[in-house]
C-alpha positions in Angstrom: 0.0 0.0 0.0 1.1 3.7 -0.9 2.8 5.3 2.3 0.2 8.5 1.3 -3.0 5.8 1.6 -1.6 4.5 4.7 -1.6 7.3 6.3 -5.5 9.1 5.3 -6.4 5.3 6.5 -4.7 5.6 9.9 -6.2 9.2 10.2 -9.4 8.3 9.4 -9.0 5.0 12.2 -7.7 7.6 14.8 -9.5 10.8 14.5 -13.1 9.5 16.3 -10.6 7.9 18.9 -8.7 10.9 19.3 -12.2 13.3 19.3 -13.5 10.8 22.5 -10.4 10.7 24.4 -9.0 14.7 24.0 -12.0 15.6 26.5 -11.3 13.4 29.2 -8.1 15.0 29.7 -10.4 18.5 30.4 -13.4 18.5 32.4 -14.8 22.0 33.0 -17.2 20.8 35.5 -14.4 19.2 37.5 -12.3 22.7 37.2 -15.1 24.5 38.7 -15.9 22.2 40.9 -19.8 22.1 40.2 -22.6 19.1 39.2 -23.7 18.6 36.2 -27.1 19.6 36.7 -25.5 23.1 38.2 -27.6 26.2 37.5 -25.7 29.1 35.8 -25.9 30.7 39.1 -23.6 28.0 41.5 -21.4 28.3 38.1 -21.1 31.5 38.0 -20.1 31.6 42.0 -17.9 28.8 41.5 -16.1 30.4 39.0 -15.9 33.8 41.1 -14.7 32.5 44.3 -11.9 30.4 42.0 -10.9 33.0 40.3 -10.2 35.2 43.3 -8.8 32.2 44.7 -5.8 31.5 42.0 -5.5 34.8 40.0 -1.9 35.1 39.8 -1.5 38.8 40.4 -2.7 37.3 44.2 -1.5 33.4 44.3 2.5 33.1 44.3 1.9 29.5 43.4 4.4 28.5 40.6 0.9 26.6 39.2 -1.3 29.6 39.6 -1.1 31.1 35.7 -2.2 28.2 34.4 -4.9 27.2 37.1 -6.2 30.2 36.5 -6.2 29.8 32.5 -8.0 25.9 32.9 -10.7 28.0 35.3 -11.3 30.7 32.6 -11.5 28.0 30.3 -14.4 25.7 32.0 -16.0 29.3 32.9 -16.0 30.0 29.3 -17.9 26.7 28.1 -20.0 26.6 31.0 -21.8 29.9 31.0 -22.8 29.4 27.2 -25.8 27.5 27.3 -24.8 26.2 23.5 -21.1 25.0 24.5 -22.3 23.4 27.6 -24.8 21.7 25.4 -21.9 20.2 23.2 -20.1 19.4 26.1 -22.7 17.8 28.0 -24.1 15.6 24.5 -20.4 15.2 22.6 -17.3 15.6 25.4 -16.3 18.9 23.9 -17.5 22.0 23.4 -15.3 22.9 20.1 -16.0 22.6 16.5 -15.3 19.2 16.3 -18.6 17.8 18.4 -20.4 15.1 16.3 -17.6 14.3 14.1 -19.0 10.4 14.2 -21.9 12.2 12.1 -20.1 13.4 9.3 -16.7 11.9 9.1 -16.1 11.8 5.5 -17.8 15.5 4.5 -15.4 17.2 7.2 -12.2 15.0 6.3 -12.5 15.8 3.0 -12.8 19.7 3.9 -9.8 19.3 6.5 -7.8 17.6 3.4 -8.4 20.4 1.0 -7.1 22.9 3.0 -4.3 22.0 5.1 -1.2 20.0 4.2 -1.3 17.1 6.8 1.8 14.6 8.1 3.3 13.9 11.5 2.7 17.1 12.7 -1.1 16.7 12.6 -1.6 14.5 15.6 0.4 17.4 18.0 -3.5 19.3 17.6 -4.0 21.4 20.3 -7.2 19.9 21.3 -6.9 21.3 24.7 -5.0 24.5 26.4 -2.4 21.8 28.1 -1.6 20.8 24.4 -0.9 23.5 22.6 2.4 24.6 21.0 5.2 25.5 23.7 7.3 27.3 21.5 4.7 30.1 21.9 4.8 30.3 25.7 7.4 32.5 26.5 5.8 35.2 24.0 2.4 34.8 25.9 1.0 38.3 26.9 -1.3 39.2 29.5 -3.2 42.9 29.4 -1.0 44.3 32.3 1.9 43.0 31.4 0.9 44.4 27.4 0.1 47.7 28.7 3.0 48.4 31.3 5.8 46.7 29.5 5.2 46.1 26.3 3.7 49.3 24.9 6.6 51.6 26.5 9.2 49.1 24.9 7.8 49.6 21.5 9.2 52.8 21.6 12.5 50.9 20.9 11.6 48.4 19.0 8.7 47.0 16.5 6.7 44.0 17.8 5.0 41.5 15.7 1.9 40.0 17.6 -0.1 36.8 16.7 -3.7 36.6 17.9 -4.7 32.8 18.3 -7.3 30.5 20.0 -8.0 27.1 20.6 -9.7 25.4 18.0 -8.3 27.7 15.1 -7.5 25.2 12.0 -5.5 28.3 11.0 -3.5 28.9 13.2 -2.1 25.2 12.8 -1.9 26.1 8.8 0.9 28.9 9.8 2.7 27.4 12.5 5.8 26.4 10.4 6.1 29.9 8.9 5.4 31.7 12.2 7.7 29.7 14.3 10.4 30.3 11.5 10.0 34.3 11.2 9.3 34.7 15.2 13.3 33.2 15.7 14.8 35.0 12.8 13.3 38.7 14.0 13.9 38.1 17.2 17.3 37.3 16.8 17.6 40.5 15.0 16.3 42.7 17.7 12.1 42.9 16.8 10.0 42.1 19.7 7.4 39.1 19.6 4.0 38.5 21.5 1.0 36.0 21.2 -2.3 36.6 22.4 -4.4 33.6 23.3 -8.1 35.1 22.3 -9.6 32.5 24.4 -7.9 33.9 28.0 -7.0 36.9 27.3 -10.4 38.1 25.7 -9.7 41.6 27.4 -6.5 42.0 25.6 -7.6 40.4 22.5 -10.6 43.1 22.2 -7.9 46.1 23.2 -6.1 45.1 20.2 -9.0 45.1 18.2 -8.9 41.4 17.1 -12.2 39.9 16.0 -10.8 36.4 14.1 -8.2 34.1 14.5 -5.4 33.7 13.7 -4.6 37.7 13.1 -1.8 39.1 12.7 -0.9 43.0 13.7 2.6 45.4 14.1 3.0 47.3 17.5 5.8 50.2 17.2 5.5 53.9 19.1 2.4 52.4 21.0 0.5 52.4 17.5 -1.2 49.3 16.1 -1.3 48.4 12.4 -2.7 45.0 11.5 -1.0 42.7 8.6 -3.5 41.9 5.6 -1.5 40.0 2.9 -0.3 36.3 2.8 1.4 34.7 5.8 4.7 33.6 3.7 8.2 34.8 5.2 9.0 37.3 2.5 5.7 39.5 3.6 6.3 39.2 7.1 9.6 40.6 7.0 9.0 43.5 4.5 5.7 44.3 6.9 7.9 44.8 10.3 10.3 46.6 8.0 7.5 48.8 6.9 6.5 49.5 10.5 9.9 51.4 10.7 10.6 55.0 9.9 11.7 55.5 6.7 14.2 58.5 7.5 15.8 55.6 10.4 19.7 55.3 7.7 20.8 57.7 5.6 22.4 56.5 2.2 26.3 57.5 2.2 29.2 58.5 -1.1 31.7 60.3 -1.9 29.5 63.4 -2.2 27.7 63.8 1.1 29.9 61.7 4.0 31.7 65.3 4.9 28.3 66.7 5.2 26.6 63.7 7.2 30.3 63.4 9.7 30.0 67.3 10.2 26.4 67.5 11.2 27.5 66.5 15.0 27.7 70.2 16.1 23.6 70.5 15.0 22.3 67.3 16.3 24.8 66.9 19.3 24.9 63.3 18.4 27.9 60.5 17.2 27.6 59.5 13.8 27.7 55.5 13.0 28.5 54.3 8.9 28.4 50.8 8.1 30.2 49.7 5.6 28.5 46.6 4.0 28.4 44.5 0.3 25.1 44.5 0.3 22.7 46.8 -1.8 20.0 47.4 0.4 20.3 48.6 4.0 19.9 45.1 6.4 16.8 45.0 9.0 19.2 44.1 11.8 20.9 47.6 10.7 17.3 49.6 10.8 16.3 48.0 13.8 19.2 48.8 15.8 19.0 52.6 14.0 15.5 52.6 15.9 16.8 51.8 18.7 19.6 54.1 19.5 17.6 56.9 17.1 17.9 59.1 20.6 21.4 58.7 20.6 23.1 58.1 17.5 22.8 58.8 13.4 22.9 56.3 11.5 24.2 55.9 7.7 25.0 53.1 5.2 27.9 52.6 2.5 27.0 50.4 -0.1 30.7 49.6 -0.8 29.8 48.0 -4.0 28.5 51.1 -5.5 30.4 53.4 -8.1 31.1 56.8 -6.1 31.7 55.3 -3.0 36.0 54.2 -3.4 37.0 57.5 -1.9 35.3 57.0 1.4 36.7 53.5 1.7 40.2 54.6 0.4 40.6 57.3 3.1 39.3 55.6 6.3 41.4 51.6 4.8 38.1 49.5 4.2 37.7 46.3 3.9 35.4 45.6 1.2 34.7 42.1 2.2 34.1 42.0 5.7 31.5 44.2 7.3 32.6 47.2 9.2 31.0 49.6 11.4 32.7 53.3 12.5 31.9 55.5 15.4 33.0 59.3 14.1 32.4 61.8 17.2 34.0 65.4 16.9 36.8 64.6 14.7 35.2 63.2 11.2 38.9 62.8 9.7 39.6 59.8 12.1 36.5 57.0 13.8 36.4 57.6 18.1 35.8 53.6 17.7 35.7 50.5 14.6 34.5 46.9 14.7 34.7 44.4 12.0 33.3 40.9 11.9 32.3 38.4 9.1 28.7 38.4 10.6 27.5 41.1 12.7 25.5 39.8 15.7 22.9 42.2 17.5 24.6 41.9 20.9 28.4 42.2 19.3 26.5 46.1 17.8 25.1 46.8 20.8 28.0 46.2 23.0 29.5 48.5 20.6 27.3 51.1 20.7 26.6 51.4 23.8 29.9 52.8 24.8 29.5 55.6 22.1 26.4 57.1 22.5 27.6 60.6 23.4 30.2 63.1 21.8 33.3 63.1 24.0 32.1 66.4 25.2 28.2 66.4 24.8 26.3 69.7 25.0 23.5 69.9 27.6 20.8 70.2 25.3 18.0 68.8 27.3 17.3 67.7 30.9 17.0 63.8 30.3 20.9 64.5 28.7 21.8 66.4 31.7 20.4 63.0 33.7 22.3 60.7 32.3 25.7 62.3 31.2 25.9 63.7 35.1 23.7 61.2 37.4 23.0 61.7 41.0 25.6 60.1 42.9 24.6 56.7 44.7 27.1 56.4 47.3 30.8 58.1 48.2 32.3 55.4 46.1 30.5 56.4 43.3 31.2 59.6 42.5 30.1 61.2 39.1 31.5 64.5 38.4 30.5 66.9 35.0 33.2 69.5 34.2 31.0 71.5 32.5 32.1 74.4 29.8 30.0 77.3 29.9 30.4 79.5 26.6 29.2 80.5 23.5 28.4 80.1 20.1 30.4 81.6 16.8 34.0 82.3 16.3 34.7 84.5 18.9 34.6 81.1 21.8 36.2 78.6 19.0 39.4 78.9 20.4 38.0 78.2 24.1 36.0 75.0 23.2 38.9 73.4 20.8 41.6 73.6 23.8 38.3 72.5 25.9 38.1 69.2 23.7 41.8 68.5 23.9 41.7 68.7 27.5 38.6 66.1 27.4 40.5 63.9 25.1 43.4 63.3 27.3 41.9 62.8 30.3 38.8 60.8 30.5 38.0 59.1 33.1 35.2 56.7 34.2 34.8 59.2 37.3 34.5 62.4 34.8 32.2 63.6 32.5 33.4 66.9 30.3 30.2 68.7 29.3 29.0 72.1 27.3 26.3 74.6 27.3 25.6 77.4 25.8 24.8 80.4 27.7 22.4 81.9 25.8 20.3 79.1 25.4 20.4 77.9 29.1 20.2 81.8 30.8 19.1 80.6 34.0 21.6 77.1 34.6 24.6 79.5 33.5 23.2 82.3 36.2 22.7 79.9 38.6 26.3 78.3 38.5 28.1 82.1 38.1 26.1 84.0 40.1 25.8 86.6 37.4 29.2 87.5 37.8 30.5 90.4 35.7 34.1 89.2 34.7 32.2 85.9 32.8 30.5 88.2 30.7 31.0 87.6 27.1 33.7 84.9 28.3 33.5 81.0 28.4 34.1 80.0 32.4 34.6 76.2 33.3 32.5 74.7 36.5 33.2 71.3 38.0 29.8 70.3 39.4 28.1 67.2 41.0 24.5 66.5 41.2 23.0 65.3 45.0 19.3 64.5 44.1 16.9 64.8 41.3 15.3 68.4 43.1 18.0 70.2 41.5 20.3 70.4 43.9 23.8 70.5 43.0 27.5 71.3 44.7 30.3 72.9 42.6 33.4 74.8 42.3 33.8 76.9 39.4 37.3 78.4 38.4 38.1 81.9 39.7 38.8 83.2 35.8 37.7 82.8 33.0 38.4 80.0 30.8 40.2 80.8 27.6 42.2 76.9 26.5 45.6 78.1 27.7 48.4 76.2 29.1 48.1 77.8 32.8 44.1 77.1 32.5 45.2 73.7 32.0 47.0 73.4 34.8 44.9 74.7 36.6 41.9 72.9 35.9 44.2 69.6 36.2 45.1 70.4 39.9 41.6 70.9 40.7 40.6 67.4 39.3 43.9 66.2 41.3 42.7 66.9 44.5 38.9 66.2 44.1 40.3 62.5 43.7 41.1 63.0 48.0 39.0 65.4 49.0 35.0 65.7 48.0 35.0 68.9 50.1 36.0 70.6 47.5 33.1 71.5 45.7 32.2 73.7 48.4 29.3 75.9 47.1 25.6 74.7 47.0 22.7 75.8 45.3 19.7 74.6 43.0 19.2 74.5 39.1 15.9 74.3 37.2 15.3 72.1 34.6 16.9 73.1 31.2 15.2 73.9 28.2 14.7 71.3 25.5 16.6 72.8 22.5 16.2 70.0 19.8 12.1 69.7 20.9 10.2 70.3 17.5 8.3 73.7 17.1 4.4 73.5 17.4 3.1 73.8 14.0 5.8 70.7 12.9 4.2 68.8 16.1 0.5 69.6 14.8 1.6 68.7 11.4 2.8 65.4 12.0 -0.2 64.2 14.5 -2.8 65.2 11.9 -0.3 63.1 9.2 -0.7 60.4 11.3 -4.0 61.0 12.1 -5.2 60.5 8.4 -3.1 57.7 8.1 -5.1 55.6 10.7 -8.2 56.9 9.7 -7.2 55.8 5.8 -6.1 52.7 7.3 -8.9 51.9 9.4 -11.7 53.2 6.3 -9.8 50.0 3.9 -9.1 47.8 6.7 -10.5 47.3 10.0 -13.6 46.1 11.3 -16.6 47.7 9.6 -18.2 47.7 13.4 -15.7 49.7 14.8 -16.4 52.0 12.0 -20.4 52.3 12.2 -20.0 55.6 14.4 -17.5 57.7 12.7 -19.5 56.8 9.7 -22.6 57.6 11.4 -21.2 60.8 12.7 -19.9 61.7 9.4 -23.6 61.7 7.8 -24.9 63.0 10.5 -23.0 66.0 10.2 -23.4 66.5 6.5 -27.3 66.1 6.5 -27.7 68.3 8.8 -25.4 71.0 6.6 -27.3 70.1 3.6 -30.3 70.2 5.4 -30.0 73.7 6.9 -28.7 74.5 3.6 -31.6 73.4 1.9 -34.3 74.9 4.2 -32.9 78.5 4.1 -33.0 78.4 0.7 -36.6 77.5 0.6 -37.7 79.7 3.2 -35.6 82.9 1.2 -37.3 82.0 -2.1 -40.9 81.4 -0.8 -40.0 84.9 1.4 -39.1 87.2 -2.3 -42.2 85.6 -3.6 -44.8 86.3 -1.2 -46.2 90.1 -1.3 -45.3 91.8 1.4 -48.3 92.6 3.8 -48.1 95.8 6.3 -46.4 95.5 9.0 -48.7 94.5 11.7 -50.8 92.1 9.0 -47.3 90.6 9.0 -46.8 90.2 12.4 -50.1 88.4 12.9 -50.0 85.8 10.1 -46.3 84.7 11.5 -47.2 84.5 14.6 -50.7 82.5 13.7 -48.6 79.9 11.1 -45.5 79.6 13.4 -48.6 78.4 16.2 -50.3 76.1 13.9 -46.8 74.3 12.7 -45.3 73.9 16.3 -48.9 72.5 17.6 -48.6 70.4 14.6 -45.2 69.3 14.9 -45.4 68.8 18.8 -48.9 66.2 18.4 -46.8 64.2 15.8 -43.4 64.2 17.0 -42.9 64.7 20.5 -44.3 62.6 23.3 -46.6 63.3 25.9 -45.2 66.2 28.3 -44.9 64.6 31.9 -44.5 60.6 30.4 -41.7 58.1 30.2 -43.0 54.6 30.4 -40.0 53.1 33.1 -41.1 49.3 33.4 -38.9 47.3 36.0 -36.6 44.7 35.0 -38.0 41.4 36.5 -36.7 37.9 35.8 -40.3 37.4 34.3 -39.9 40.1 31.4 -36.2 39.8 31.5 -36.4 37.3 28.3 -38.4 39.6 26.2 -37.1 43.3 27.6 -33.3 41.8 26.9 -32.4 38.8 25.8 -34.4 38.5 22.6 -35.1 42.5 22.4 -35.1 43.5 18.2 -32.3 43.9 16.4 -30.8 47.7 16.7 -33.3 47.8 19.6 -31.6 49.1 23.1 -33.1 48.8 26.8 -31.9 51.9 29.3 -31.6 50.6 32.6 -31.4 52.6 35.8 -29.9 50.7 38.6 -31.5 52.2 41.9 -32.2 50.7 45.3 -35.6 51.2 47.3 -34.4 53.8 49.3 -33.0 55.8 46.3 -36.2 55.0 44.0 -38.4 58.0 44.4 -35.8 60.7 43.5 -33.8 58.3 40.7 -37.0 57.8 38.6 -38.2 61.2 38.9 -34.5 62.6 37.5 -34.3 60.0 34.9 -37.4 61.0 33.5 -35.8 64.1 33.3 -33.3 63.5 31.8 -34.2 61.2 29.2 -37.8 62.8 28.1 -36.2 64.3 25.5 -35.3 61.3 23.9 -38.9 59.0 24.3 -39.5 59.8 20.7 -37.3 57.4 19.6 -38.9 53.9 18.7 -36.1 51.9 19.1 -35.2 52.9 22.7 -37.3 51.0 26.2 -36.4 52.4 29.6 -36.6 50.4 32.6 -35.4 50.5 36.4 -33.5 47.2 38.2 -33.2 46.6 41.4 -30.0 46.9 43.4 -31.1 44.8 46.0 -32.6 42.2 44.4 -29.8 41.5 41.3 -26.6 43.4 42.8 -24.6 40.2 41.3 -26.3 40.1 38.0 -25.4 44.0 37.6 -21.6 42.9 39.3 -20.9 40.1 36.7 -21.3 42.7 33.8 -19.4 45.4 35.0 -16.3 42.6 35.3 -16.3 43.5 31.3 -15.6 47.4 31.7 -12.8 47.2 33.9 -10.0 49.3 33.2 -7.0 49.3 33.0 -6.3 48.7 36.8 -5.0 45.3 38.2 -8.0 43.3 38.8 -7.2 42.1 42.1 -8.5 45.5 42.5 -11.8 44.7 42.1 -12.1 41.9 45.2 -10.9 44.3 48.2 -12.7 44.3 51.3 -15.8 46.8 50.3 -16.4 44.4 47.8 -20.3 44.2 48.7 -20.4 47.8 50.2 -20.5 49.7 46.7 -23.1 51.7 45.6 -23.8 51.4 42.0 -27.0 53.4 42.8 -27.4 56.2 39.7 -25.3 54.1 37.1 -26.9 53.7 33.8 -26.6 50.4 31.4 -27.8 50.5 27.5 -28.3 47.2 27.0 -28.2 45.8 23.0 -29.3 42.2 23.4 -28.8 40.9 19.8 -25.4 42.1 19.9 -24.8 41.2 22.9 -22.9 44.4 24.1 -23.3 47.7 26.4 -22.5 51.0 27.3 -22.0 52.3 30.9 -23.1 55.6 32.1 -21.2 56.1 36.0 -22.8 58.9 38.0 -21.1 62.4 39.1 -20.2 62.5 42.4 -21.8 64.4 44.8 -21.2 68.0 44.5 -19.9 67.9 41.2 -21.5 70.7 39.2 -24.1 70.8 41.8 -26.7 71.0 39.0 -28.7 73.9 38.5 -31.0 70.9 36.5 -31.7 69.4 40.6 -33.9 72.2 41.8 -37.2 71.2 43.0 -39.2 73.5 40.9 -37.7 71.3 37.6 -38.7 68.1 39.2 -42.2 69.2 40.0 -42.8 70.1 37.0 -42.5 66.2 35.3 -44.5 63.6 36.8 -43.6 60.4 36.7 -45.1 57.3 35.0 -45.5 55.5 38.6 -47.3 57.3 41.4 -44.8 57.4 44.2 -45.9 60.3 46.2 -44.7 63.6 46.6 -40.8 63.8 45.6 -39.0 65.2 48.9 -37.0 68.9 48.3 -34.5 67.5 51.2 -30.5 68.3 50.3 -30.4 64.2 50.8 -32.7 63.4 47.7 -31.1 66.3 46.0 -27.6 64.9 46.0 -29.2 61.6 45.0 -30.6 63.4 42.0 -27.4 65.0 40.9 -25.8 61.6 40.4 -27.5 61.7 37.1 -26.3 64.8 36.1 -25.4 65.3 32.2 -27.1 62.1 31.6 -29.0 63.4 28.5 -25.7 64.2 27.3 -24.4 60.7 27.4 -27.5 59.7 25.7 -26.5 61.5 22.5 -22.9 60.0 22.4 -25.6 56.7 22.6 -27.4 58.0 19.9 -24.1 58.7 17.7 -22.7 55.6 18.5 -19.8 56.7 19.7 -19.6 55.3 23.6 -17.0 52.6 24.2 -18.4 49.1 23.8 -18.1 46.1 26.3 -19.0 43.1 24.8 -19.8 39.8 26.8 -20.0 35.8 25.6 -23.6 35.6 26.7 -26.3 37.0 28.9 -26.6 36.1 32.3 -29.7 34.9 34.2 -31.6 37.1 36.5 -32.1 35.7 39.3 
């Protein structure tokens, strides 16, 4: 027999053996502890105590991650009433339930579109099988939002969105695996997002299928959209990268690119390479020393470019890489290897990130050329030039440098400023001093915390690079070595100006750039749902231009063709037809004065209110308690009369005593961005979500969350009695009370009418949940 028909026969043998035993090994009731005949209720306590129990931002155990993940997991099929049903009837709760039913229709589909050998029967079936190589790239929302977003200022990440289940996500394993090593190596950062734990994170990103691919660099998302084959994934984290990252070096501009140091205060790196285009390794590590260092590439192949590797003695076959600082005739530091490794460049360039004698140009510079000092052992000391720009203080810098070159220390630090530019560090240090005027003057300085506070000794004259200023400023450095004392004067520095910060209008220009670049991205690629209320606000706004447009026209033309009456003939017909049209309008349009039908949310209209409410059909829901009912209704009425003309809207009121965990489980899907053992401290039952406000959208299966103003907030001029008098409420509860207690209870609603228009637009953040939950 044909090895290729032995093995479709051994699959087919193995595959209804395999779909029996897979969900043995996982048994959500068993996780959570529960029966089978468990209402979603125990579940759903199970699951919470559990949870609190072994969420590992609480539970040190070593086993607490993944105890956590198999909980989330049985949670997961267990609160769907269609999963538990496939569980409960077929062992599983995936897409392969039933499998005995159609064996040959779905083999034959599985064999059209995957490529299947060895490799086939490593399946994740489970979350205890699924591929290890991905584990150490697992992310988790905190650790995504405090770690990895900052570090993709550094460096590009390239994230894979999978599940369990995904068919996929098996299909581009191999090349994943494969492109994950070879970036990484190279310096790109790499994360996977399992949708099926991390459903928080997974939404963040804006993921709505698996497997999905997307960039992360400068805390901006873009998603991938072409084939998964190497060659694409490579040239899309390269396109994530600046395109001004390595300037392209000849003959005719290296003396402009070496001498640019003085502008940008920055070393200048070449690399001198065979190759024709600039290497990723080579852009990536350009992003991530772009604070630092400029970067530029010699194509040493290239006609135009023999001069530049005649003068500084190039190999042409090896790779090389040259540090030029303030000299550009001669590198500050070379390396050469056959191969250039990532940690063989950045142990190179980390010891040349800064000129050999910086100018203060910022305070982040000043930070880390002259640190605080940690200890008496670890001294730091800045000998700091204070002068001036042009010709005239040449002379004073040059014999500055020298005196830098030859005597660097790991102790020293030999700094410049300019005056102008930094008026009130130079006054601070000279104490306005008449006999620095117009002169450069040297300071030797050493910074005691991060207030400002410094001690320093500054020379007696001026500094002007001569042989007896040498001397002098030797001696001084001699005996700071044995006694710290020296720098005997004290006093506090504000923070220097950023000179290199971009102006305004450049700033403004390149946020709107990007700006229309997300928006053009997000019109051709993203999720059409996420785009429903920009769209919706776009029309929105252009019919009612058009519209206003439109109606003043009419009203001018109908105006020039009427005859004009007398005056007071005028008067009167306005007055009569603008009467007649608003009495009109106001039967037809708007609703009863004094009436908003507020029906409460029971368990026994739950079903019909909710769970199977019309498509683009939302319930408002007030949560109130009994003692809070009376004044609650009566300002919701208020506040949302305007907006009972709307068909597509129902109000209603629920119970905070009565379904306080039903309201609890929902709000666990608008956390933010807080750790979550946050949410289980000790006043756990003790908050009062009295005054929050819930649009509900049952078919979608989402909704929006309105939290009230504090007390005191804007004390609203809307909570006077006289307002709430005037609108009775659907329910007869009595007289409203004008006490300061039921008027602070009022004000939590405040500015609620203005959240209902965002709900109108459509553009109030979104929580979405698997499935709705019983009301108890």
């Amino acid at each position: 027999m044909e090895p290729g028909r032995a093995r479709c026969l051994l699959l087919l043998l193995l595959l209804p053996a395999l779909a029996a035993a897979a969900p043995g090994e996982f048994d959500p009731y068993r996780v959570l502890g529960v029966g089978r005949s468990s209402s979603q209720a125990d579940i759903k306590k199970a699951y919470k105590r559990l949870a609190r129990e072994w969420h590992p931002d609480k539970n040190k155990d070593p086993g607490a991650e993944d105890k956590f993940i198999q909980i989330s997991k049985a949670y997961e099929i267990l609160s769907n009433e269609e999963k538990r049903a496939n569980f409960d009837r077929y062992g599983d709760a995936g897409e392969s339930q039933g499998f005995s039913q159609q064996q040959h229709r779905q083999f034959h589909r599985f064999h059209d579109g995957f490529y299947f050998d060895e490799s086939f029967f490593h399946f994740p079936f489970n979350s205890e099988r699924r591929d290890t190589s991905d584990e150490k790239y697992l992310l988790h929302f905190s650790h995504y939002v405090n770690e990895i977003v900052p570090d993709s200022f550094k460096k590009p990440y390239l994230i894979k969105i999978t599940s369990d289940w995904c068919f996929s996500c098996i299909h581009i394993e191999p090349v994943w695996k494969e492109v994950a090593q070879e970036l990484e190596a190279l310096g790109a950062g790499i994360g996977v997002v399992h949708a099926g734990y991390e459903r928080r994170l997974a939404h963040h990103l804006g993921a709505h299928s698996t497997p999905t691919l997307l960039g992360l660099i400068n805390g901006k998302i873009t998603f991938f959209h072409n084939a998964i084959i190497r060659e694409n994934l490579w040239q899309f984290v390269e396109n994530l990268l600046p395109g001004n990252l390595v300037e392209k070096i000849t003959d005719k501009n290296y003396i402009r690119f070496l001498s640019d140091w003085r502008k940008d205060n920055k070393p200048h790196v070449l690399l001198f390479d065979h190759m024709p285009v600039v290497p990723l390794l080579y852009k990536l590590t350009a992003f991530a020393y772009r604070d630092y260092l400029t970067f530029g590439y010699v194509y040493v192949g290239l006609r135009g470019t023999e001069k530049l590797s005649s003068q500084y003695n190039i190999n042409v076959y090896t790779p090389t890489m040259m540090v030029f600082k303030e000299h550009i005739d001669r590198p500050a530091d070379v390396v050469q290897a056959r191969e250039m490794k990532k940690q063989l460049i950045d142990d190179f360039l980390s010891q040349n990130k800064f000129l050999m004698v910086a100018r203060l140009t910022s305070q982040r510079l000043f930070q880390e050329l002259c640190p605080v000092k940690k200890s008496h052992r670890q001294r730091k000391h800045c000998v700091v030039l204070l002068t001036g720009e042009g010709e005239k203080f040449a002379e004073a810098y040059e014999a500055f440098l020298t005196f830098a070159v030859a005597n660097t220390k790991d102790t020293l630090k030999f700094v410049h400023v300019y005056s102008d530019r930094q008026p009130e560090f130079a006054d601070a240090l000279l104490m306005d001093e008449e006999k620095y005027h117009g002169r450069s003057a040297v300071v030797i300085l050493e910074r005691r915390n991060n207030a400002g506070k410094i001690a320093y000794k500054a020379l007696e004259e001026p500094w002007q690079g001569s042989k007896e200023d040498n001397f002098i400023l030797l001696d001084l450095l001699d005996q700071l070595r044995t006694d710290p004392g020296l720098l005997s004067s004290e006093t506090v520095v504000a923070d220097l100006n950023d000179e290199l910060a971009p102006m305004f209008l450049i700033r403004w220009f390149y946020f709107t750039l990007d700006y229309v670049s997300d928006c053009w991205d997000s019109l051709f690629h993203s999720n059409w749902r996420e785009m429903m209320p920009l769209l919706s606000l776009l029309f929105s706004a252009l019919f009612i231009l058009f519209g206003t447009v439109i109606v003043q026209a009419f009203s001018d033309s109908s105006d020039t063709r009427d005859a004009a009456p007398s005056g007071k003939e005028e008067t009167t017909a306005k007055t009569e037809k603008n009467d007649a049209s608003f009495s009109k309008e106001s039967n037809s349009r708007i609703p009863k004065k004094g009436f908003v039908e507020v029906t409460e949310l029971t368990d026994i209209n739950y079903t019909s209110n909710l769970v199977r409410l019309r498509p683009g059909h939302m319930n408002v829901v007030l949560i109130l308690s009994n003692s809070t009912k009376t004044p609650l209704l009566q300002k919701f009425a208020l506040e949302v009369y305007t907006f009972t003309g709307s068909s597509s809207l129902h109000f209603s009121f629920l119970s905070l005593d009565k379904h306080r965990e039903w309201l609890e489980y929902l709000l666990e899907f608008a956390q933010d961005a807080a750790p979550i053992p946050n949410q289980y401290d000790k006043h756990f039952l003790e908050r009062d979500y009295t005054g929050y406000v819930l649009a509900l959208n049952g078919h979608k299966k989402y909704f929006c969350l309105f939290k009230p103003h504090r007390s005191g907030d804007e004390g609203g001029t809307l909570g006077s009695c006289e307002d709430y008098n005037a609108l009775q409420h659907v329910e007869a509860r009595g007289k409203s009370s004008c006490s300061p207690g039921s008027r602070s209870i009022k004000n939590k609603l405040h500015k609620l009418s203005f959240w209902m228009e965002r709900l109108l637009e459509g553009s109030l953040q979104r929580f979405y949940i698997p499935s709705w939950p019983t009301l108890d």
